[in-house]
C-alpha positions as CSV (number, residue, x, y, z in Angstrom):
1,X,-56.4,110.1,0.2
2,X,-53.8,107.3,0.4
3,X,-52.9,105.4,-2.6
4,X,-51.0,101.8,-2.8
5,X,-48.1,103.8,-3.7
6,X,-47.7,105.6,-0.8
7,X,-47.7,102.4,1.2
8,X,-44.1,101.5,2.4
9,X,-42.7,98.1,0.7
10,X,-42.5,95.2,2.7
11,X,-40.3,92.1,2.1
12,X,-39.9,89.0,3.8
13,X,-36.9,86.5,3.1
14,X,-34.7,84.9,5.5
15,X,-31.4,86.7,6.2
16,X,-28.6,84.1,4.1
17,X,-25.6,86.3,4.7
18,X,-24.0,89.9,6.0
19,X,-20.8,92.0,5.9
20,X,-20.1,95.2,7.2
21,X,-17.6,98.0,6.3
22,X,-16.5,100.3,9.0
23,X,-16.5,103.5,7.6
24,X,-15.5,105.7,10.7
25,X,-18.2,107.1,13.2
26,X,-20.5,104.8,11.1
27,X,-21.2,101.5,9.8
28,X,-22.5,100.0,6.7
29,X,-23.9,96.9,6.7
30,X,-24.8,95.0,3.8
31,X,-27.4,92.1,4.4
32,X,-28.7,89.5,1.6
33,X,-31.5,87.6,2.3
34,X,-33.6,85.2,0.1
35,X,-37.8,85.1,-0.6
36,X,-39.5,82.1,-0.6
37,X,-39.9,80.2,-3.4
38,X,-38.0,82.8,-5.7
39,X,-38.1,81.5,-9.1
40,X,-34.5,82.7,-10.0
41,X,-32.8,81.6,-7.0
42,X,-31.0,85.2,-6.5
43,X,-30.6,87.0,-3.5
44,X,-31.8,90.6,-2.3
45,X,-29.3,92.6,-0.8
46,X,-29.5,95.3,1.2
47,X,-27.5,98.4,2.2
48,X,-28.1,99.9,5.9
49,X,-26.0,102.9,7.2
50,X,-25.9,103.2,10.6
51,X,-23.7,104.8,14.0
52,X,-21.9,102.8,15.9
53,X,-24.3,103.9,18.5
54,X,-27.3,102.3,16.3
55,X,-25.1,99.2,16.0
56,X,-24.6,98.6,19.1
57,X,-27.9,99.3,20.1
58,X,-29.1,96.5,17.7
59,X,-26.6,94.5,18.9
60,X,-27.7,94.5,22.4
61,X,-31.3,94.0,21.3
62,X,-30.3,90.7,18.9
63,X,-28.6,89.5,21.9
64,X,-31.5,90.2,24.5
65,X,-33.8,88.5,21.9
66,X,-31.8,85.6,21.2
67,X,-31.1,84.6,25.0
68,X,-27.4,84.7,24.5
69,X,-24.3,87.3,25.9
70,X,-22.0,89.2,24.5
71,X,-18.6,87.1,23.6
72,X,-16.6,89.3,26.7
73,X,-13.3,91.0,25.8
74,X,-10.1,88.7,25.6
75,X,-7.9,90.0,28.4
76,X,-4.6,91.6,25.8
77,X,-1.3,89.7,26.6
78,X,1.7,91.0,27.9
79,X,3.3,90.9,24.5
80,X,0.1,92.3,22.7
């Protein structure tokens, strides 16, 4: 039988920040978000580890979602 603990936590917030540290063939990404009406004002922050492959897969799904494109890759200079 199932008890309230076994349930997985939810939060909701709005996302008020980000960073990232590339750690190789991974990437951790740190995000902080806010609740509503939190009556000490803090932020939540959280710590995702992910491939690059899992990266970019969000990244492409953020972008479908959002009805934007990718920034394309600046062409490197001669004297790059």
């Amino acid at each position: 039988m199932a008890t309230a603990e076994d349930e997985p936590i939810q939060h909701h917030g709005a996302l008020v920040g980000w960073t990232h540290e590339d750690l190789g063939d991974r990437v951790m990404i740190c995000m902080q978000s806010r609740r509503p009406l939190s009556p000490d004002g803090m932020a939540d922050e959280t710590r995702l580890m992910m491939t690059k492959n899992q990266a970019a897969v969000l990244a492409n799904y953020l972008f479908g979602i959002s009805g934007r494109l990718p920034q394309p890759a600046r062409k490197r200079r001669w004297f790059a």
